[in-house]
N, C-alpha and C positions, 0 to 999 in steps of 0.2 A: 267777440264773434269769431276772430280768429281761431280760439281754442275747439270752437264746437266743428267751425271748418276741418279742424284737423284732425276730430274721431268722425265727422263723416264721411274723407277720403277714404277707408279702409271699406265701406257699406258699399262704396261706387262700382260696377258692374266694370271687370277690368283693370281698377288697381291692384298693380303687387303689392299685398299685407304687409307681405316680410321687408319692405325697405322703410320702415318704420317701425321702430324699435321705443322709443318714449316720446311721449308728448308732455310739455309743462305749458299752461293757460296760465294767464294771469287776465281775470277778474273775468270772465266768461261764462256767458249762462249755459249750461247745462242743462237743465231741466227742461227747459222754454224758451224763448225767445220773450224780450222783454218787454215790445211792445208789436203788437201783433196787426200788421197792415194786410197780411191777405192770408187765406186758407192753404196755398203753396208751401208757405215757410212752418204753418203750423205741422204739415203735414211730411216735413221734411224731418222737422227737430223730431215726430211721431214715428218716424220708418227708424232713423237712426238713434234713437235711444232705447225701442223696441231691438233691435239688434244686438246692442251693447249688453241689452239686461238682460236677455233668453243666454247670451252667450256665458254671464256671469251664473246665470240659475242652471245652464245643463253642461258645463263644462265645454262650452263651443260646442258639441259635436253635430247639431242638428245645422248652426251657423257656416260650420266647416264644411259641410256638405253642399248646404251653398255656393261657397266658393269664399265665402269669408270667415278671418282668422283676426280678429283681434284679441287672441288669447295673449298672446305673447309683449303686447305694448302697454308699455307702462305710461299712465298718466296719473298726474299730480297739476293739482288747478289750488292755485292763491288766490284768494278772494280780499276785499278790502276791509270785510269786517261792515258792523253797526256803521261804523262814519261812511263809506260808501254810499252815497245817494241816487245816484244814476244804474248800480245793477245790487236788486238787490239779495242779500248774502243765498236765501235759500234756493234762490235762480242758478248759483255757480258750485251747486252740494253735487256729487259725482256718486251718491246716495241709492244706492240700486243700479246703479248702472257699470261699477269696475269694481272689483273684490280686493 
């Protein structure tokens, strides 16, 4: 949960982009949230993966204009593989969402 915390600080109305330069997740869902207790968190993981992905499809510039710049931070997410049971692996694919 951590990892996904740490691509949607850059979405937040107000953070400096540029003091974040990589993110590494280990075992983090990405995609979604893994078990889904209210329409808030769905709607959250929905704004900021939408962000991530318009930003990887038009080179940021429509993002950028926004106010947000995740062009330049590098993430890399470790996932546990098949034997992970508690997240599972296609939850933590970073798949359309960073180039």
């Amino acid at each position: 949960m951590g990892g996904f915390l740490a691509r949607l600080l850059p979405v937040l109305d107000g953070f400096p982009c540029d003091s974040i330069s990589h993110i590494i997740t280990l075992g983090a869902p990405h995609q979604s949230n893994v078990v889904y207790f209210d329409f808030i968190m769905h709607a959250l993981y929905a704004r900021t993966n939408e962000v991530w992905s318009r930003c990887l499809a038009a080179s940021c510039a429509s993002s950028t204009a926004a106010g947000v710049d995740v062009d330049g931070i590098t993430v890399t997410s470790i996932a546990g593989g098949g034997r992970d049971h508690l997240i599972e692996t296609h939850l933590t694919s970073l798949h359309g969402l960073v180039g």
